[in-house]
Every structure is written in structure tokens, then in C-alpha cells.
MARPAKOL-629594 format. One record per residue (C-alpha): chain; residue in one letter; x, y, z. Coordinates in steps of 0.5 Angstrom, whole numbers, plus 500, padded with zeros to 3 digits. Example, Ala and Ser with C-alpha at 12.3 -4.5 7.8 and 13.67 -1.06 7.14 Angstrom:
BEGIN
- A_A_525_491_516
- A_S_527_498_514
//
This chain:
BEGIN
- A_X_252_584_310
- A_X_260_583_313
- A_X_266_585_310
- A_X_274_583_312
- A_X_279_588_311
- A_X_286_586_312
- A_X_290_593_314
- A_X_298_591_314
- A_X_302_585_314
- A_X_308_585_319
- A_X_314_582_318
- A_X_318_578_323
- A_X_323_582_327
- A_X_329_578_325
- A_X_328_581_319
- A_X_329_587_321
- A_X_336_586_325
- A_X_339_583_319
- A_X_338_588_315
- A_X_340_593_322
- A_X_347_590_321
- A_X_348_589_314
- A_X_347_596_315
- A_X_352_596_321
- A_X_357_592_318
- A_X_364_596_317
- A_X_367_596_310
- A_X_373_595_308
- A_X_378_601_306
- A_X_377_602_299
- A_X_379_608_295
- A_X_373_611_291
- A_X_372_615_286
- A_X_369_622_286
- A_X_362_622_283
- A_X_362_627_277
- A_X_356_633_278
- A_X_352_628_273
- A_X_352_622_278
- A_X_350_627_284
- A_X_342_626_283
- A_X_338_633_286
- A_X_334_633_291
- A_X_327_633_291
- A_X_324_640_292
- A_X_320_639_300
- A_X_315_644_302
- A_X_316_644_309
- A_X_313_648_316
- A_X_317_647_321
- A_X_312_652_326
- A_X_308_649_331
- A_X_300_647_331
- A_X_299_653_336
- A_X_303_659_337
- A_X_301_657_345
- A_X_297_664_345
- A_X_291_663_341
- A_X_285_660_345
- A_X_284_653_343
- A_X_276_651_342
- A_X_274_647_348
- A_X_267_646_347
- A_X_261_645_341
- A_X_256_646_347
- A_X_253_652_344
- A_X_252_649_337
- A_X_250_643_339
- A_X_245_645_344
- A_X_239_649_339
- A_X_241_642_334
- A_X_238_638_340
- A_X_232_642_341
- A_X_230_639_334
- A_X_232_632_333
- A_X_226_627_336
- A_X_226_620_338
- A_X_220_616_333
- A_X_217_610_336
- A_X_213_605_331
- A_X_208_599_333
- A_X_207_595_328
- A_X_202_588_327
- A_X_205_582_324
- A_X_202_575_323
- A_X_206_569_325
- A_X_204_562_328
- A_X_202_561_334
- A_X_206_555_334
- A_X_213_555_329
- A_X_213_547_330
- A_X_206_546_328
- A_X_203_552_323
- A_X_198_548_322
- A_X_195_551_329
- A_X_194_558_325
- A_X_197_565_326
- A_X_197_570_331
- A_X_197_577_331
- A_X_204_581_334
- A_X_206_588_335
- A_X_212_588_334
- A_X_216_596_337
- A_X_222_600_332
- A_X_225_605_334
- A_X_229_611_331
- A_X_230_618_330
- A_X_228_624_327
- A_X_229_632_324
- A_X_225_638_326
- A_X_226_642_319
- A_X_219_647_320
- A_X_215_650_326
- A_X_209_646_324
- A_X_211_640_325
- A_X_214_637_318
- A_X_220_631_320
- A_X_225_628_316
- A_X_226_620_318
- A_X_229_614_315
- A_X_223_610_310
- A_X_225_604_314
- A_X_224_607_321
- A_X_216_608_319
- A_X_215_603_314
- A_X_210_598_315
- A_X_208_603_322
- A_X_200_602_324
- A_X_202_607_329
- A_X_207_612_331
- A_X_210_617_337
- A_X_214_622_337
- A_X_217_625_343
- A_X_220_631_343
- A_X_227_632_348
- A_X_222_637_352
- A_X_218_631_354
- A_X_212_632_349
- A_X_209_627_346
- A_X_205_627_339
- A_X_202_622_334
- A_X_205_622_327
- A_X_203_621_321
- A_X_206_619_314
- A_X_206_625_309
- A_X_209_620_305
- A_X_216_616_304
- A_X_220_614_298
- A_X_224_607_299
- A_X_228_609_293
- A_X_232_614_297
- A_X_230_611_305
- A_X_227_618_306
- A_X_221_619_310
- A_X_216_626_311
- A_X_213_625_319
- A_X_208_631_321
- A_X_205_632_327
- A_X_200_637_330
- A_X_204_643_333
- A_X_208_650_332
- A_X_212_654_334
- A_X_217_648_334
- A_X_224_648_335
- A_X_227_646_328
- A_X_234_646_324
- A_X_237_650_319
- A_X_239_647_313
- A_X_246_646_309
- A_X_249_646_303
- A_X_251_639_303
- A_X_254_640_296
- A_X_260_643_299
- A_X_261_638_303
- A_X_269_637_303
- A_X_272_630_306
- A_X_275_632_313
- A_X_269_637_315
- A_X_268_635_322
- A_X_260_633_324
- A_X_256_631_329
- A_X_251_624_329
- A_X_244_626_334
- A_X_240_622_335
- A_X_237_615_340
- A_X_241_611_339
- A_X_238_604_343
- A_X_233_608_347
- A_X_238_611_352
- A_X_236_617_351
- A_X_239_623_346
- A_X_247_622_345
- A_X_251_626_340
- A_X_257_624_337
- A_X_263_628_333
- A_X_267_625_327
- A_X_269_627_320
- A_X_266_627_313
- A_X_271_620_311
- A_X_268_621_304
- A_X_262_623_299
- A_X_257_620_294
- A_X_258_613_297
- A_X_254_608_293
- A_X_254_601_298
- A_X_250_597_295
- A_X_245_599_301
- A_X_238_601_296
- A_X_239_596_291
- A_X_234_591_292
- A_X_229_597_291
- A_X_234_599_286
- A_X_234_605_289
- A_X_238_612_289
- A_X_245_612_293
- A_X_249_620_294
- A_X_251_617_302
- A_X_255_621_306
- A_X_260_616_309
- A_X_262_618_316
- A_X_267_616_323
- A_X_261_620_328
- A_X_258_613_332
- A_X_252_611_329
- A_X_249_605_331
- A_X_241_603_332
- A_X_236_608_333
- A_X_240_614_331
- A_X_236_612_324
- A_X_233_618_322
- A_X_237_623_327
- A_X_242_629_324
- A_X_247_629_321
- A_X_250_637_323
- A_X_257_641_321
- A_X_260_645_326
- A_X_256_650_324
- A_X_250_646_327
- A_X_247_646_321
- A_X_243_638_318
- A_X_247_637_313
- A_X_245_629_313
- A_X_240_624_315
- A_X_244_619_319
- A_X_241_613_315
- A_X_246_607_316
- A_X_251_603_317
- A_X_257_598_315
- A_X_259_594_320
- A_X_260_585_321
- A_X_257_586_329
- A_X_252_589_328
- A_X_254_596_333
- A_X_258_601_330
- A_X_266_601_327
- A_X_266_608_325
- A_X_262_607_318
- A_X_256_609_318
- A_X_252_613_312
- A_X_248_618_311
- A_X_243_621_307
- A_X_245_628_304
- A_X_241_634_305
- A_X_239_636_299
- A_X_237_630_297
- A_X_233_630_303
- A_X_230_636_302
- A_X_229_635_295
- A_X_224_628_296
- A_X_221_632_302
- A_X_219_637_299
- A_X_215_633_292
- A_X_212_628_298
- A_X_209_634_301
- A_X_206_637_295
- A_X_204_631_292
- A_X_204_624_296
- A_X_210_621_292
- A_X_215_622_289
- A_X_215_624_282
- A_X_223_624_279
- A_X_226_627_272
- A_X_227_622_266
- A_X_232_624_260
- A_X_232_618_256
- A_X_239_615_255
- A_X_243_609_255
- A_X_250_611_257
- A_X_257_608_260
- A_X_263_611_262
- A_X_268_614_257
- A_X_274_610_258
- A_X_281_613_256
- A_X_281_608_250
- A_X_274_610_247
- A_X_276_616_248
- A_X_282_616_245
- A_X_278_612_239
- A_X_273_617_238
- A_X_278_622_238
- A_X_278_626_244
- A_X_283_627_249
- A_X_284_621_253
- A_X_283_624_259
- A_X_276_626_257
- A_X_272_625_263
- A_X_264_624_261
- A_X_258_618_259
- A_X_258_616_253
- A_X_250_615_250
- A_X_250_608_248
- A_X_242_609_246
- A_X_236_613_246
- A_X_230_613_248
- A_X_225_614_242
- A_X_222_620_243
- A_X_224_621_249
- A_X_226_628_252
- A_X_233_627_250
- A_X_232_624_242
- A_X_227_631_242
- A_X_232_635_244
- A_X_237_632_239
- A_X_242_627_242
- A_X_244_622_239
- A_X_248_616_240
- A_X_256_616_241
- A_X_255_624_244
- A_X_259_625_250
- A_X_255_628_255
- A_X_260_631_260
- A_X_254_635_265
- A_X_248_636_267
- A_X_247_644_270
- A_X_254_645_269
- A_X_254_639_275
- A_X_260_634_272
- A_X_258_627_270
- A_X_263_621_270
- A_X_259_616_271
- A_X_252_612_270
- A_X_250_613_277
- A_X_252_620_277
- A_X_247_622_271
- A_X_242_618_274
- A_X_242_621_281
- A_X_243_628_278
- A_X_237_627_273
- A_X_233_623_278
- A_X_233_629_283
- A_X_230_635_278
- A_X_222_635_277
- A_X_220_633_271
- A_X_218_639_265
- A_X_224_642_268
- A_X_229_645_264
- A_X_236_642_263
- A_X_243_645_260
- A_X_246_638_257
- A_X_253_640_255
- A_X_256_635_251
- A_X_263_632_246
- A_X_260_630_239
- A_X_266_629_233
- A_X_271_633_238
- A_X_266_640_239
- A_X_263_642_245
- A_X_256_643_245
- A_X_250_645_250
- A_X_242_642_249
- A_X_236_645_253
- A_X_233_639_255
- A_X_225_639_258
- A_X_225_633_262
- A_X_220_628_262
- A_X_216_623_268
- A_X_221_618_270
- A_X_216_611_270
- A_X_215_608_276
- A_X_215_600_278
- A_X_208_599_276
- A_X_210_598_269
- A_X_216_594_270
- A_X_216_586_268
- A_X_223_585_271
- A_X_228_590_276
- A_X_229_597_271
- A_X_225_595_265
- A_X_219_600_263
- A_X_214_597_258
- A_X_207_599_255
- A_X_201_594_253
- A_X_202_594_245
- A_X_197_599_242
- A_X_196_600_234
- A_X_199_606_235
- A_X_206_603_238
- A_X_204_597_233
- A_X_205_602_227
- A_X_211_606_230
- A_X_215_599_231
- A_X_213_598_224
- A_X_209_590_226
- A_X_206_586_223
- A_X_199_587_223
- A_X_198_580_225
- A_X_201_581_231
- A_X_196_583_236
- A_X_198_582_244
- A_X_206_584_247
- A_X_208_588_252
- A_X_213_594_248
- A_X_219_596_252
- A_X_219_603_253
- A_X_225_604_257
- A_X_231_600_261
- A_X_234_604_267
- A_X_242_604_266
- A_X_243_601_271
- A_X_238_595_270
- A_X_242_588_272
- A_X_238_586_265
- A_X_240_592_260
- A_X_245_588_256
- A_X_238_584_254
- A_X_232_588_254
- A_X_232_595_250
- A_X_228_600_249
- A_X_223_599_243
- A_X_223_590_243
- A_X_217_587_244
- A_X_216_581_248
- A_X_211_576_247
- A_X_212_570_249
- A_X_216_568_257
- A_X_218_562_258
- A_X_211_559_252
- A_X_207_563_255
- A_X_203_569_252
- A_X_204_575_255
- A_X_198_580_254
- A_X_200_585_259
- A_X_204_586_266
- A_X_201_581_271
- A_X_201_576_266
- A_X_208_578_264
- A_X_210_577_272
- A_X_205_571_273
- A_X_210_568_268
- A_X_217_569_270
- A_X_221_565_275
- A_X_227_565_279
- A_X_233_563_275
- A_X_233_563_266
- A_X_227_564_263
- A_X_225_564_257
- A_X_223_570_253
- A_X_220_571_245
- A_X_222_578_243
- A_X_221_582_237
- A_X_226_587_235
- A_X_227_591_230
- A_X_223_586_225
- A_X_226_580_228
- A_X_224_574_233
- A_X_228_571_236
- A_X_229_568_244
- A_X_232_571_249
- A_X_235_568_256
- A_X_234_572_261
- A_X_237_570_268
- A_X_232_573_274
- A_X_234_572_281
//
């Protein structure tokens, strides 16, 4: 990943004299006339404080040894082995594969006495074995409670009490400015702590897009470079308010833009893998887009209406349930403010399913609230392409979608997340029968059919056949 920022441009310096001796120049002895009060402009109205940063008198904070230090008892360095298997000889692969351990490291958080550890998915995926070794010294093996790509959160347990652990923050009360402290391993020189600034909340970078992945980051300028993964992000308070996850950079080594985790997620999915292995999220049930001043305006609301507009919903999803409907303006989900798709997504994502939700929303300009009972969202085995949900066609799904009795075999789309690269081609409810000339009977097939590049799919929607193309990278 690179990126090139340009910061200024400078101008040439002669530049600059020219326009110092225009100003210097002398001018000619003119009379002037006096400019009426009307011509005189007011001066804007300044708000000015002329005192100094300290008065000189107050003590000024010297050290953070005394937070940092019980932080320090609980972040932990995490080694990995791991076997891969390569050729034994690149130029010739025909002289077979061996096998080679290959060594990660990374950090991780003490968040219980007996042992529970948050970390980063990819410090431990694909781990054989893995060693955590406290700053006391001790070293114990780890075991995977479970890990969820989606968010790059990890649960380690090893086998011991009384464990020094961290305190959990609030990080929904993060604010940009907030000082914080980065610690962890970072290049296996031991444990380092680095200070910095929050320089920005709910950062989405792209990072967790291959798995299509859920991103909340907290961006801040505290060192972060590798090892630190996995490792605290903590306040003032020396409270976790993150997990250090990574960073943005075209060298490799830290620029002062590292990302992390925010607690509350973290807690959130540690705590399902704990109780249930994996990671079990909230599904609404809506396609949505931002609401831009222009449709906000056409749909006779204040232009300055902040919300998502629901483009579809899901049939007998828990949203159509409830008895949301197409061009409503959801606003917030548990009083928490919705402006974009990825916010609703996330929100929803982080609540269990079954739960209760309070859905305020605009319908005709009125303002509105629905209690809504989440439902499961669908997990990858059911996806044909990135985002697209789908079931095998059953009389049952025949007759609901109104089919012809003659067709037999499909795959229905049950759903398609909102931000799905395919979801200006495939909907909730299309049949696809056929990809690229190939009947497609159920996901494997499905999947054995599609390629890299435009494919060819034969759907049924709405009573209609037709082909759709469909790039896949």
C-alpha cells in the first residue's frame, strides 16, 4: 500500500521582494477624499486571550510513569510458528515441497485475571503454536478462543490467575486531541511505550476489504511499527481504549499513522468468541444510501437532513417486519446518529441477534421510531460472490417468488450487503440459474462456475429472465 501526499508549494522568493517593494514604493502626493462611515468596513469581532500557557506557578506534569507502569504489567509479547510448504527448489518445483516454520510476532492485552488475551487475527492466524511471554518472564502456550477476520480481533487464553490486567475504556468518548499511549514489542526489542494524540475516529481505510471486513479504526501519531500488533492502545487514564492493529505507511516503518481497533468493538466480538466460538452479528434487512442534500430536499425534508435513505428491504427480513419501507429516512439506531452506509452497517453488526433495537426514522417529513428484533446476519458460506447471500430454490421460495412450477433448480438471493461491490446487479429475491451456460444447482457449483473477469449470469427477477453481466475480480 503507498500513498503520496503533497503538503505546500512554494513560491520563488523573488516572488515575494517584488511584492515587498510594491509595498515600499513611495506615492505620489494626492489629495484623498475622506471615506464616509458607510465606506469604513467593521472589523470582525476577534476572541482573543492574551495570558500565557501557565502562569509559572502551577506544577507542570512531568512524567506518565505512574499510568503507564500497571498498563505494562498486562501487554504481553506473542510469538507464532507456523509450517508452510514450499519447493524445495524454486527453479526446479518439480523436486517436491518441503516443509518450513516460519516465526511471527506480535503483541497482545491482558483484559481478565485468568487469562483471557485480546490480539490482532492476523498476529495468530494460521499459528501451529503459539508462546506468550509475560514482561515478568513467564512464558506460557496460547490457545486460540476463537478469531474473527472481519474486524482483525483475536481471543488468546493461557492457563494462569491472578494476572496482572487493563481496564477497559469508554472509546465511544474518544475526541481527536485525546493523548494516548502505544504499547507493545515492536521488532522483538522488548517492551516500548509511545505517546501521541487521537488524530481521528471511525477511520474506514480500505484495510479489511478483502474480507470485506468491518472498519471503526482509531487513527493515531503514537509509533506504531511491527510487533506492536495486537498491543494497547491506552489514555491518560492508562485505560485500553484500543487495539493497536496497523499501519499506513510507504516504508514499511512507522510516518505517524497507525490505526487501531476501538475497545468497544473489541470487547464486543471478544466476548461472542468466548461464549460461542464465533462471531455471531445483527442483520436489519435494508439496502440504504446516503441521503444528499438534493434528495433531501426532493423528498421534502430540509436539506441539511442527515441520515440513509432505504433503497429496498429485505422480504420478511426483521426490517419489512417491523414495517420499514422503501424511501423512509432512518436517522439512528439506538439513539446513535446514522450518516452513512457503513455506519448502519457497523452499528447493526456490533448488536446480537434477537436483540431489540429503537429505529428512529423521517417518512413524509414526520418523524417516526420502530422496535425492531434483530435478526442473524448470514455468514460467507452462503455467498456466490463477495456480499451476495443466497439459498437453494425450495417449493417453498418457488411459490413465495411466484415461479413457474417448471423451474426446479436456482439459487435465490436472500440478501446483498450494502456495501457489496455487486449490489447495483444482484438483489434480494432474483434467481440465478444459470453462470456463464452453466446450470447452477447449489454454491459449489455456483462458485465452480464463476471466474476472474465478466461473467455471464441468467437470472430470474420478478417474473422476468434476462442476462446479467457481472465483472469479478
Amino acid at each position: 500500500m503507498s500513498r503520496t501526499y503533497q503538503l505546500m508549494q512554494f513560491f520563488p522568493r523573488s516572488c515575494l521582494v517584488v511584492v515587498l517593494a510594491a509595498v515600499a514604493l513611495p506615492l505620489a502626493a494626492e489629495v484623498k477624499p475622506e471615506k464616509s462611515d458607510k465606506q469604513i468596513k467593521k472589523q470582525p469581532e476577534l476572541a482573543i486571550d492574551s495570558t500565557a500557557v501557565t502562569d509559572g506557578k502551577t506544577p507542570g506534569l512531568v512524567t506518565y510513569a505512574d499510568v503507564i507502569a500497571p498498563v505494562q504489567k498486562a501487554v504481553v509479547s506473542v510469538y507464532s510458528t507456523k509450517t508452510v510448504r514450499r519447493p524445495i527448489n524454486p527453479l526446479f518445483p518439480l523436486f517436491g515441497e518441503g516443509e518450513l516454520k516460519e516465526r511471527g510476532l506480535g503483541s497482545g492485552v491482558i483484559v481478565s485475571p485468568d487469562g483471557y488475551i485480546l490480539t490482532n487475527n492476523h498476529v495468530v492466524e494460521g499459528a501451529d503454536e503459539l508462546n506468550v511471554q509475560l514482561t515478568d518472564g513467564r512464558e506460557f502456550k496460547g490457545k486460540i478462543v476463537g478469531s474473527d477476520p472481519k474486524t482483525d480481533v483475536a481471543v488468546l487464553k493461557i492457563e494462569a490467575d491472578s494476572l496482572p490486567r487493563v481496564t477497559l475504556a469508554d472509546s465511544d468518548k474518544l475526541r481527536v486531541g485525546d493523548i494516548v499511549f502505544a504499547v507493545g514489542n515492536p521488532l522483538d526489542i522488548g517492551q516500548t511505550v509511545t505517546m501521541g494524540i487521537v488524530s481521528a475516529t471511525s477511520r474506514q481505510v480500505g484495510i479489511l476489504d478483502e474480507v470485506q471486513g468491518y472498519e471503526n479504526f482509531i487513527q493515531t501519531d503514537a509509533a506504531i511499527n511491527q510487533g506492536n500488533s495486537g498491543g494497547a492502545l491506552i489514555d491518560a487514564k492508562g485505560r485500553l481504549i484500543g487495539v493497536n492493529s496497523a499501519i499506513l505507511s510507504t516504508t514499511r516503518g512507522n510516518i505517524g499513522i497507525g490505526f487501531a481497533v476501538p475497545v468497544n468493538l473489541a470487547a464486543s466480538i471478544m466476548h461472542s468468541l468466548i461464549e460461542t466460538g464465533n462471531v455471531s452479528r445483527g442483520f436489519l434487512g435494508v439496502q440504504v444510501d446516503v441521503l444528499s442534500p438534493e434528495v433531501a430536499e426532493a423528498a421534502g425534508l430540509k436539506k441539511e437532513t442527515r441520515g440513509v435513505i432505504v433503497n429496498d428491504v429485505t422480504d420478511g427480513g426483521p426490517a419489512e417486519k417491523a414495517g420499514v419501507k422503501r424511501g423512509d429516512v432512518i436517522t439512528s439506531i439506538n439513539d446513535k446518529q446514522v450518516t452513512s452506509r457503513q455506519e448502519l452497517r457497523l452499528l447493526v453488526a456490533q448488536l446480537r441477534p434477537g436483540s431489540e433495537v429503537q429505529l428512529k426514522y423521517l417518512r413524509d417529513g414526520k418523524e417516526g421510531v420502530f422496535k425492531v428484533k434483530l435478526g442473524v446476519l448470514a455468514d460467507s458460506s452462503d455467498e456466490i460472490v463477495r456480499g451476495v447471500h443466497t439459498k437453494k430454490l425450495t417449493p417453498e421460495l418457488r411459490r413465495g417468488l411466484d415461479l413457474d412450477q417448471r423451474i426446479d433448480e436456482g439459487l435465490v438471493i436472500t440478501s446483498v450487503e450494502p456495501d457489496s461491490p455487486y449490489a447495483d446487479r444482484l438483489v434480494p429475491n432474483m434467481l440465478v440459474i444459470e453462470i456463464n451456460r452453466k446450470p447452477v444447482t447449489d454454491i459449489e457449483s455456483a462458485r465452480q462456475a464463476i471466474g476472474p473477469g465478466r461473467n455471464l449470469f441468467l437470472v430470474i427477477f420478478r417474473g422476468v429472465p434476462r442476462y446479467i453481466a457481472v465483472p469479478v475480480k
